[in-house]
N, C-alpha and C positions, 0 to 999 in steps of 0.2 A: 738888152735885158736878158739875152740868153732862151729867146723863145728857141723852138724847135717846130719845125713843119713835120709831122707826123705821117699825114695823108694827103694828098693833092689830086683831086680829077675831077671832070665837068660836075659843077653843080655842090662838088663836097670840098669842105677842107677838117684836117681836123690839128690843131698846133697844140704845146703843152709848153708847160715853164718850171722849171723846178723851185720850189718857196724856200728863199731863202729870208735870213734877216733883214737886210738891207729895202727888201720890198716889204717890209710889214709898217703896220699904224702904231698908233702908242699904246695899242692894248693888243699886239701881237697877232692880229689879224690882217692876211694880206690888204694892203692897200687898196682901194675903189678906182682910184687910177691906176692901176695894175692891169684890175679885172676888166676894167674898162678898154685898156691897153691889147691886150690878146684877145677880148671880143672883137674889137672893129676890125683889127687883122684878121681873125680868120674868116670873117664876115668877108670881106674885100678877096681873100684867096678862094672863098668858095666861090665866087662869084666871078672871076677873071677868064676862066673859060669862056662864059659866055658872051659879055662887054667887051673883053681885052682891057687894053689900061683906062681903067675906072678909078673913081674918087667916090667919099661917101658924101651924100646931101643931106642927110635925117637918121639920126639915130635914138634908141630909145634904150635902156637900160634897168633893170629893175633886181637889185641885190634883193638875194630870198636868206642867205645866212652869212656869215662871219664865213671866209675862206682861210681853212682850218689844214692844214697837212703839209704832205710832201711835195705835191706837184698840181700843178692847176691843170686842166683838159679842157679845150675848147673846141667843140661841135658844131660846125655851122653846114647852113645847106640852101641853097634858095627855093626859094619859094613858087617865085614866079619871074618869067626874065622875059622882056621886051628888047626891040631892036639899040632903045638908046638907056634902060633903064631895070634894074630889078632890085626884087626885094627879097633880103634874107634874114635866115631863122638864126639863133645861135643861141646853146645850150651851154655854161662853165661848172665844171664841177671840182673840186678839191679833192684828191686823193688820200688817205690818211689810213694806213694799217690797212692795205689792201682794199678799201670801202669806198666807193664815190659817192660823194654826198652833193645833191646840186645846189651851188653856191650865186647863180646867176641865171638870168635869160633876156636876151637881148633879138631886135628887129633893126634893121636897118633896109633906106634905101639908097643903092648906087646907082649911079648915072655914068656917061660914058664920059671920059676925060675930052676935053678938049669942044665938044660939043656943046 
């Protein structure tokens, strides 16, 4: 999809993707599985410090507007992290004429792979 890893280190990730065509809906607004798309990933990269290779169990997603712009931003961080299990925050927002407007917010939890 052309995401981009921005930031990476314990506890934070932050990735973006640039809006192109081809990812939008039929009224020109980034796709829901788009958005959905680069939440669970940065969700799963901010959290990989501290599980290692994790998978997600639970996730929850809550579009707040139409993803509007140039480039999507995704902010995650966790929350809380146990030995086989955590739970993270993640913030998306749409960039458009210099302005982040937030387009999403999503929870999920990981668990450790294999376990």
């Amino acid at each position: 999809m052309g995401t981009s890893l921005e930031r990476f280190e314990p506890g934070q990730a932050v990735l973006s993707l640039e809006i192109r065509d081809e990812l939008k809906q039929q009224h020109g607004f980034v796709h829901g599985s788009v958005v959905s798309h680069l939440t669970d990933n940065a969700l799963t990269y901010a959290d990989d410090p501290t599980l290692g290779d994790s998978v997600t169990v639970e996730y929850k997603i809550n579009y707040l507007r139409p993803a509007i712009g140039e480039r999507l931003i995704a902010r995650a961080s966790v929350l809380t992290a146990g030995k086989w299990q955590a739970v993270c925050l993640c913030e998306v927002f749409a960039l458009a004429n210099g302005e982040e407007k937030r387009a999403a917010g999503a929870q999920d939890t990981i668990t450790k792979a294999g376990e």
